[in-house]
C-alpha positions as CSV (number, residue, x, y, z in Angstrom):
1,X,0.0,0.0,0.0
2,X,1.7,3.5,-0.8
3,X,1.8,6.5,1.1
4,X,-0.5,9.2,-0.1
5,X,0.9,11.7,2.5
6,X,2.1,14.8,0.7
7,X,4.5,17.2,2.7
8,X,4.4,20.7,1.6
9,X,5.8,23.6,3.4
10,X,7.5,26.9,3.6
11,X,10.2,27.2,5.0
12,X,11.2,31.0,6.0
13,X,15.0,31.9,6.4
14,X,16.2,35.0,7.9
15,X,18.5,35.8,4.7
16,X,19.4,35.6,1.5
17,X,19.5,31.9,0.7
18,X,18.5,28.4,2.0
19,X,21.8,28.2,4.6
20,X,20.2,31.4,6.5
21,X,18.3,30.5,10.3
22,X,15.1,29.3,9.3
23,X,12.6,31.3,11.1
24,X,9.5,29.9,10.2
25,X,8.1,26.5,9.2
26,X,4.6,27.4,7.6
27,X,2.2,24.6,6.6
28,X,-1.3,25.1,5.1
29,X,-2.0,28.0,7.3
30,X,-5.2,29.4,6.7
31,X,-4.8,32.5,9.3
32,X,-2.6,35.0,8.8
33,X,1.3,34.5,10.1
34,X,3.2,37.2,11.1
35,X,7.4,36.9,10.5
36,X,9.9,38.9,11.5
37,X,13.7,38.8,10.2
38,X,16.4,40.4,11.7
39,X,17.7,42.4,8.5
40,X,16.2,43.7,4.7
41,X,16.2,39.9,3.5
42,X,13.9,37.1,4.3
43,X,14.5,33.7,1.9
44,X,11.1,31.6,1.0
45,X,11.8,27.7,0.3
46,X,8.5,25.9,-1.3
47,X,9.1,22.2,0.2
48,X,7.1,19.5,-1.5
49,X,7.4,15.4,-1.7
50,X,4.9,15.2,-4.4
51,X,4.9,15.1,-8.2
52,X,1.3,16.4,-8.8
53,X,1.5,20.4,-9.1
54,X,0.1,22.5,-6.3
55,X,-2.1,25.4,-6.2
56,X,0.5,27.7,-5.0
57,X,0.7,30.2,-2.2
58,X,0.3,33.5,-1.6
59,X,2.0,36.4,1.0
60,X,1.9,39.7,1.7
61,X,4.8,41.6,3.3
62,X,5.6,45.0,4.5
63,X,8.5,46.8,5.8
64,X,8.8,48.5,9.0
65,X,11.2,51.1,9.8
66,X,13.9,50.2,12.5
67,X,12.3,53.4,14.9
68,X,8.6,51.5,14.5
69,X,10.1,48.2,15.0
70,X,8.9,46.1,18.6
71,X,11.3,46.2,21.6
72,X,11.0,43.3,23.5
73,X,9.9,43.8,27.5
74,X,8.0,47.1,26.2
């Protein structure tokens, strides 16, 4: 019997490639996530074990200047 399991995923890393910190591990999420990196450049990786084709995804971003960003224990 085969396995019909199919992984797909996002994987966020906090740079400019796949060796950055991943940051986020997003899986069909139907709410909306919220990610922060640490710097300008935040690296998406579409993960999938599957050879039929998917339906995509979809993001929004914004950038938030250093003065607006969140300080911790405030």
């Amino acid at each position: 019997m085969g396995n019909n399991l199919t992984l797909l995923a996002h994987l966020v890393h906090d740079g400019t490639d796949s060796g950055a910190p991943t940051i986020a591990v997003l899986c069909n999420q139907g709410a909306e996530v919220e990610v922060l990196s640490t710097g300008p450049d935040i690296y998406i990786e579409f993960v999938a074990n599957s050879d039929w084709p998917g339906q995509g995804f979809k993001a929004k971003f914004q950038f938030q200047p250093l003065d607006d960003a969140p300080h911790p224990g405030q």
